[in-house]
OpenMM code with the backbone's topology and positions (N, CA, C; nanometers):
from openmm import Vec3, app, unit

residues = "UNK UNK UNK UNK UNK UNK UNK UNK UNK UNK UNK UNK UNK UNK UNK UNK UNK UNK UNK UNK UNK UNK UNK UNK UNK UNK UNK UNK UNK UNK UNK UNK UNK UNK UNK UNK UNK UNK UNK UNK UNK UNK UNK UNK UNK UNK UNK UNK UNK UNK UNK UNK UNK UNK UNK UNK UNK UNK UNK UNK UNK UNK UNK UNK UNK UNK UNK UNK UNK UNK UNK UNK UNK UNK UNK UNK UNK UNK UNK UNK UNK UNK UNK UNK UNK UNK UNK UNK UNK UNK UNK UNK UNK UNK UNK UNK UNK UNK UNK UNK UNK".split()
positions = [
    Vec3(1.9789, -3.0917, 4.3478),
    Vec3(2.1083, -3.0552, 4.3996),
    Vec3(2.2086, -3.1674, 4.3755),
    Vec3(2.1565, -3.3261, 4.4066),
    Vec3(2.2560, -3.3843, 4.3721),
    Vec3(2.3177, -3.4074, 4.1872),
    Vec3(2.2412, -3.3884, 4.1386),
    Vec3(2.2281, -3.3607, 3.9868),
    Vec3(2.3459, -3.2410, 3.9710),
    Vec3(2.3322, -3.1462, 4.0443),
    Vec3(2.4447, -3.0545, 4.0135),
    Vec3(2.5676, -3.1447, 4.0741),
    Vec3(2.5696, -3.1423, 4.1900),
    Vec3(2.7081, -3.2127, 4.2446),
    Vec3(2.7642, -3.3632, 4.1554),
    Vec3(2.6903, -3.3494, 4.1184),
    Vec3(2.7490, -3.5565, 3.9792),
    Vec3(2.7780, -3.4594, 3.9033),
    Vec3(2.6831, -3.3440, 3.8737),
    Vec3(2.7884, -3.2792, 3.7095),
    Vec3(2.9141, -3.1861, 3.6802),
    Vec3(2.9131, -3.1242, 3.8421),
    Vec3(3.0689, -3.0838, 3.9302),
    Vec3(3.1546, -3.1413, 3.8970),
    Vec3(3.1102, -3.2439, 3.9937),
    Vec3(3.2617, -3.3601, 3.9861),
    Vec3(3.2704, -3.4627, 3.8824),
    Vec3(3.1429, -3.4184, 3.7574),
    Vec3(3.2477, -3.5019, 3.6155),
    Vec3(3.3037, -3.4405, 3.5568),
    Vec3(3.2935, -3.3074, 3.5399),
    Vec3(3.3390, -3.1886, 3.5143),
    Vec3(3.5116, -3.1896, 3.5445),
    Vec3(3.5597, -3.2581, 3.6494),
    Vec3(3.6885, -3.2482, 3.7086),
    Vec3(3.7266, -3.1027, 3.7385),
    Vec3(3.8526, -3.1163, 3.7211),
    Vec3(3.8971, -2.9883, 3.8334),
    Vec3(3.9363, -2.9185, 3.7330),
    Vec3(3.9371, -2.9253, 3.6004),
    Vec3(3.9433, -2.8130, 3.5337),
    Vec3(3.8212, -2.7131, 3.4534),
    Vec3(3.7247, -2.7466, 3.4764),
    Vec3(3.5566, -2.7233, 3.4813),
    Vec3(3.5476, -2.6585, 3.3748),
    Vec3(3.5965, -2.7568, 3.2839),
    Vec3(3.5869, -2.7237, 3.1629),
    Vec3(3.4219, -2.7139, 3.0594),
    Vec3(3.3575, -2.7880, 3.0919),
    Vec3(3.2638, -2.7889, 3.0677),
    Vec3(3.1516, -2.6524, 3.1027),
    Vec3(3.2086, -2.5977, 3.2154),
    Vec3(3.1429, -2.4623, 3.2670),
    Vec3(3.2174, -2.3714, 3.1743),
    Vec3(3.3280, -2.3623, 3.1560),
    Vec3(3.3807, -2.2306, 3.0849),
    Vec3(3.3095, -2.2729, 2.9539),
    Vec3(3.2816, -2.3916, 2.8871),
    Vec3(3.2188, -2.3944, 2.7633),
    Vec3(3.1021, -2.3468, 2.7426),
    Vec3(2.9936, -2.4045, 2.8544),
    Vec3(2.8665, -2.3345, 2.8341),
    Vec3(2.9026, -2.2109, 2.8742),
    Vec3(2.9727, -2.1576, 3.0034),
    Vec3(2.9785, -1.9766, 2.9211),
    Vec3(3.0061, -1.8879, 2.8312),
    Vec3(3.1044, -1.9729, 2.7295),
    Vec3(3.1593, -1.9408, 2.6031),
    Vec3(3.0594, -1.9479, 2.5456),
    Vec3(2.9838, -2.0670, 2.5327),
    Vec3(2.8845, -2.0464, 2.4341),
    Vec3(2.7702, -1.9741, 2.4656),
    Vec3(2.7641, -1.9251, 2.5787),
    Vec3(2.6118, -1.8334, 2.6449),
    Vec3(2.6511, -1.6985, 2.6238),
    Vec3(2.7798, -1.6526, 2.6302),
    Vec3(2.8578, -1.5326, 2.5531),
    Vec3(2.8349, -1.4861, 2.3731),
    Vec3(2.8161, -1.5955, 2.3581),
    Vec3(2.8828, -1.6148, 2.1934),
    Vec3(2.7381, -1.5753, 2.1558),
    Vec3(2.6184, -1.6531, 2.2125),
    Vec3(2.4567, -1.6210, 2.1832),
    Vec3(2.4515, -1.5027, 2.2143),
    Vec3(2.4645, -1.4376, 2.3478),
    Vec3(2.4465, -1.2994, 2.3627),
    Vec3(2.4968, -1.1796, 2.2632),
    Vec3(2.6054, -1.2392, 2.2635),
    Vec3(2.6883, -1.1415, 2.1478),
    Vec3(2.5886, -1.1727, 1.9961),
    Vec3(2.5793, -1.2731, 2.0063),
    Vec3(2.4705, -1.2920, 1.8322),
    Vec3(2.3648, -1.1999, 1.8600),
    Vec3(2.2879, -1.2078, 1.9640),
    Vec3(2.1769, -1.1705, 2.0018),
    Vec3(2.1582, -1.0032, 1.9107),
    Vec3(2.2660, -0.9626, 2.0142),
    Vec3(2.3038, -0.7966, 2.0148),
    Vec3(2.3377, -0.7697, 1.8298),
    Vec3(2.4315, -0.8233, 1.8205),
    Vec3(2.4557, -0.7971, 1.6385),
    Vec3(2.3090, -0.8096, 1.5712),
    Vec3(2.2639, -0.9385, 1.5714),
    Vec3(2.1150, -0.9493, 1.5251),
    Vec3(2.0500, -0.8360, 1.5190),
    Vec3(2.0414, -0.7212, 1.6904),
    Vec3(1.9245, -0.6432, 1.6892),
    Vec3(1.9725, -0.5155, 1.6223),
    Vec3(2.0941, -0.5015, 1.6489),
    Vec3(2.1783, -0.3873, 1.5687),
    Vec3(2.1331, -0.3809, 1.3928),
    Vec3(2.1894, -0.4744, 1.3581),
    Vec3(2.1228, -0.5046, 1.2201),
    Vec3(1.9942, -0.4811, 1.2014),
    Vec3(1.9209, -0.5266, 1.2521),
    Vec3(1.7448, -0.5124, 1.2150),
    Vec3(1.6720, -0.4074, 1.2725),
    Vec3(1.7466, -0.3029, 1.3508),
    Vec3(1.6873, -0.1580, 1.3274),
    Vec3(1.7780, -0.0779, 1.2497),
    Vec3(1.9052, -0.1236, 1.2224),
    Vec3(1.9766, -0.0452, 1.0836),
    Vec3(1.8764, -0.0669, 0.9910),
    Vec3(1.8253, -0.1760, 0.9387),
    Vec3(1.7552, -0.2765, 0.8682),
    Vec3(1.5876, -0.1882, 0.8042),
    Vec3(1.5707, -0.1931, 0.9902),
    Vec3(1.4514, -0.1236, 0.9424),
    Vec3(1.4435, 0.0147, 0.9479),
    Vec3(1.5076, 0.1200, 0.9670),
    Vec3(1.5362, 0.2497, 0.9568),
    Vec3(1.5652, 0.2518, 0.7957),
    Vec3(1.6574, 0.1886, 0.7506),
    Vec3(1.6433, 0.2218, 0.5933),
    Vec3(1.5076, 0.1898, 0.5242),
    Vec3(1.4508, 0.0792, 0.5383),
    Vec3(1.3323, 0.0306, 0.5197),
    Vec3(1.1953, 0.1526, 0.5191),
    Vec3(1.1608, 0.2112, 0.6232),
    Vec3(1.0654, 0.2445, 0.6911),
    Vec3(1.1268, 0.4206, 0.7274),
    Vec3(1.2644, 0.4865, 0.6382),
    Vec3(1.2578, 0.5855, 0.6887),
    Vec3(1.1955, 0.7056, 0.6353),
    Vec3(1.1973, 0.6723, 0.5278),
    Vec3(1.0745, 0.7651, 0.4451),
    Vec3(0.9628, 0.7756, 0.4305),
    Vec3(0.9167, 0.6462, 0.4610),
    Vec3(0.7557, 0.6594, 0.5128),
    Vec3(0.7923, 0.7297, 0.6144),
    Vec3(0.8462, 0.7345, 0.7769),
    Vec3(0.8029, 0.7845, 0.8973),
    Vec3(0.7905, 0.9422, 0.8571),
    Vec3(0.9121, 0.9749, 0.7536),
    Vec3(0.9295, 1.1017, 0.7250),
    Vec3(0.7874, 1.1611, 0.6722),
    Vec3(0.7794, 1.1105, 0.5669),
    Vec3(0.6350, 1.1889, 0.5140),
    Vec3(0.5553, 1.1702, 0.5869),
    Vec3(0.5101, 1.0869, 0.6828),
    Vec3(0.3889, 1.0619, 0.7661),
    Vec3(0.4015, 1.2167, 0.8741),
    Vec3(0.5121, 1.2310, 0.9217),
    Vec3(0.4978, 1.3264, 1.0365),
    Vec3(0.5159, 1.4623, 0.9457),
    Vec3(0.4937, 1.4799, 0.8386),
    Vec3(0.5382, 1.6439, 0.7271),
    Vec3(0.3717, 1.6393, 0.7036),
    Vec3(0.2775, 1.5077, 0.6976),
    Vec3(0.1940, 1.4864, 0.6709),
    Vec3(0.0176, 1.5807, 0.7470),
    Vec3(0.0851, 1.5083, 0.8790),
    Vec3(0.0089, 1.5721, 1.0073),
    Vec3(-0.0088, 1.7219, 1.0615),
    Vec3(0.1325, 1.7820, 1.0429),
    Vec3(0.1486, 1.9158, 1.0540),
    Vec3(0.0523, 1.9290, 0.9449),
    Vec3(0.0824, 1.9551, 0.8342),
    Vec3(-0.0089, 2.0232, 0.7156),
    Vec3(-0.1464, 1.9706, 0.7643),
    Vec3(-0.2314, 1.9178, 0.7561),
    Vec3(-0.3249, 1.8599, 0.7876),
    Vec3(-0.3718, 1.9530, 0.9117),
    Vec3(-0.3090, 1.9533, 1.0065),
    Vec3(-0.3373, 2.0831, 1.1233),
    Vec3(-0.3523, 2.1729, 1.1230),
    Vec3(-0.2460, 2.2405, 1.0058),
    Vec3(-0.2571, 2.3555, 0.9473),
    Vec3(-0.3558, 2.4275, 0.9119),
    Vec3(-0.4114, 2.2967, 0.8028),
    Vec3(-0.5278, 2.3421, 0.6974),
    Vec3(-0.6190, 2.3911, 0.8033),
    Vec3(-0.6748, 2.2950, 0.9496),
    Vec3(-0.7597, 2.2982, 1.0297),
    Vec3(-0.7437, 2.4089, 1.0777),
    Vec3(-0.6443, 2.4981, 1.0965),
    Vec3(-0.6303, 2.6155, 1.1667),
    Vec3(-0.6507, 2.6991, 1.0595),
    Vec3(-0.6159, 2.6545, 0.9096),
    Vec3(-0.6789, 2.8188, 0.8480),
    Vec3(-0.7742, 2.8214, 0.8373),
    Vec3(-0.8893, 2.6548, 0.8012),
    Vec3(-1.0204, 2.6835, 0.8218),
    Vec3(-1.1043, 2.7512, 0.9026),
    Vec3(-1.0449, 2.7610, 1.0319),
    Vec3(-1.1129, 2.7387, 1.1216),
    Vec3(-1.0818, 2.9326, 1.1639),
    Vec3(-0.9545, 3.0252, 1.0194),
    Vec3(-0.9702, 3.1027, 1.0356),
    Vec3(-0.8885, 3.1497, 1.1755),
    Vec3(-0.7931, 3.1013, 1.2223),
    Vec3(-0.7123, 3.0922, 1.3126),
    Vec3(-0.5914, 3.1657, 1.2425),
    Vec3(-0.5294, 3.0965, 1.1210),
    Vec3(-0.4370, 3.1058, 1.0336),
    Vec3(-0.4746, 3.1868, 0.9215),
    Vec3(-0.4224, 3.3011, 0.8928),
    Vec3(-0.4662, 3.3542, 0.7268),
    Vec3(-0.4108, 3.3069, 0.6519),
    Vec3(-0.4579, 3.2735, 0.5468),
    Vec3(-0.3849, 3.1992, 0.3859),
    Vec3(-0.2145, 3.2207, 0.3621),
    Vec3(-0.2016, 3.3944, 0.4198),
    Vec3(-0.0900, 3.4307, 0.3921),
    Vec3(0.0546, 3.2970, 0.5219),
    Vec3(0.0003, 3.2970, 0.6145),
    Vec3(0.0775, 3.2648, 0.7115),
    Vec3(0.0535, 3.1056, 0.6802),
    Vec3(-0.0424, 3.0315, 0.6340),
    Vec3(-0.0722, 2.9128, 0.5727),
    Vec3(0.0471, 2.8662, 0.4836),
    Vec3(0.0582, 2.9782, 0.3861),
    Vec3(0.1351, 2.9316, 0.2933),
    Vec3(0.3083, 2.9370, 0.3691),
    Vec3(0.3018, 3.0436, 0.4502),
    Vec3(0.4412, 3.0368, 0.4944),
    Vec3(0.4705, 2.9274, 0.5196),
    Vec3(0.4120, 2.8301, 0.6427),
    Vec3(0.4064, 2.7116, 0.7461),
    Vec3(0.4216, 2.6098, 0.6468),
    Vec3(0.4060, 2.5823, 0.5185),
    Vec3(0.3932, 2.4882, 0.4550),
    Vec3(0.4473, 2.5195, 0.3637),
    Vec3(0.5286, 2.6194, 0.3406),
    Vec3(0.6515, 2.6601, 0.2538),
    Vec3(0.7865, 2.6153, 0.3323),
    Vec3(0.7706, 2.6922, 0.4612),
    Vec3(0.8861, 2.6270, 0.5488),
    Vec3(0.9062, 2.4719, 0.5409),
    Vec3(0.8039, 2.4068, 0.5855),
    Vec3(0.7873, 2.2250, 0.6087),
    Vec3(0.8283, 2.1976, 0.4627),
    Vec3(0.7917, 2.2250, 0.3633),
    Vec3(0.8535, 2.1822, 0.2330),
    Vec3(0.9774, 2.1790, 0.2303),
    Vec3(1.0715, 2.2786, 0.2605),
    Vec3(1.1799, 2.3320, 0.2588),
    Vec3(1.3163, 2.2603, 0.3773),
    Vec3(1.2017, 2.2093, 0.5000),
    Vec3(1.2941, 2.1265, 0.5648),
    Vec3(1.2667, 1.9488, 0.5474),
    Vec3(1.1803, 1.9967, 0.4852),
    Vec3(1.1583, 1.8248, 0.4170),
    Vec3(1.2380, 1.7888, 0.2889),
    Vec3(1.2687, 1.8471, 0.2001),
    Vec3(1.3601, 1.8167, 0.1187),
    Vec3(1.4929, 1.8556, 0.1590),
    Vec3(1.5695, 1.9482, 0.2410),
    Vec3(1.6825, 1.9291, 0.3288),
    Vec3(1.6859, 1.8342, 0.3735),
    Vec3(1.6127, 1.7662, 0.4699),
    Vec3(1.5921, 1.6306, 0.5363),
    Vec3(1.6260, 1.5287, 0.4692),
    Vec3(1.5552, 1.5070, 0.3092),
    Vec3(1.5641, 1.4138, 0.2421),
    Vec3(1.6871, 1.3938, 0.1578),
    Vec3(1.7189, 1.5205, 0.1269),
    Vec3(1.8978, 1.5659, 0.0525),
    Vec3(1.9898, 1.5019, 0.1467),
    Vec3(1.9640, 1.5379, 0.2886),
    Vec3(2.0498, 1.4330, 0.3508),
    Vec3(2.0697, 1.3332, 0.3794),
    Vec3(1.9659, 1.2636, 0.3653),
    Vec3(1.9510, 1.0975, 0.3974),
    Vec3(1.9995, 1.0260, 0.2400),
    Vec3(1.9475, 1.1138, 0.1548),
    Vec3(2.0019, 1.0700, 0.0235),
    Vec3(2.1765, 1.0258, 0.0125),
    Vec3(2.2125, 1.1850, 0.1207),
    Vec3(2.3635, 1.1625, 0.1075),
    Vec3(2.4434, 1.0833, 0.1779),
    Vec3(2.3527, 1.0817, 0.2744),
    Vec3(2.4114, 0.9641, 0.4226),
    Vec3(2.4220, 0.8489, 0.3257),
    Vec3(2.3098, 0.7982, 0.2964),
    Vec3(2.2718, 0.6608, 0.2687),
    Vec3(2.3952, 0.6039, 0.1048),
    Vec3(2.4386, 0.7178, 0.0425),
    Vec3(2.4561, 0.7100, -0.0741),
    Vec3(2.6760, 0.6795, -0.0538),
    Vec3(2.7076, 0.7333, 0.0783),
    Vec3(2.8140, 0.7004, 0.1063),
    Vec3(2.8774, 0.6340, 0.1923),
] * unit.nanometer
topology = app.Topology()
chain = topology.addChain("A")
for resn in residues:
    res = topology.addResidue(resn, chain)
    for name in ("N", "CA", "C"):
        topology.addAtom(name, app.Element.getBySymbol(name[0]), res)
């Protein structure tokens, strides 16, 4: 406590030294935030086409298990994985276009 009160009163009465370290504890925070902004922009371009095919991936894969398993007829097989094709390259037409402007 007395450590604070000596650095009070060298501080003087315009406590200048306090508005500095909050300026600068502002200025980090604010870096902080830009930093994290950036590095999931960062990694969304990075990593967005893998996530994409991974989850177009799983459905089909389920699929198959349900026509094996004779749940699904071939006919309705092919629908389910005609559709997923169809919103997977929509999907990708758009990110193409996002990304491209």
């Amino acid at each position: 406590m007395r450590t604070l009160d000596r650095w009070l009163a060298q501080t003087g009465a315009n406590g200048s030294s306090i508005g500095d370290a909050v300026l600068w504890i502002l200025i980090l925070i604010g870096a902080v935030i830009v930093l994290g902004v950036v590095l999931m922009h960062l990694r969304k371009a990075l990593l967005g086409h893998e996530e994409d095919e991974n989850t177009i991936g799983l459905p089909v894969a389920e699929l198959r298990r349900l026509r094996d398993a004779g749940e699904l007829s071939e006919e309705q097989f092919q629908r389910a994985v005609s559709a997923m094709a169809s919103r997977a390259k929509a999907a990708r037409k758009r990110d193409e276009t996002d990304n491209g402007s």
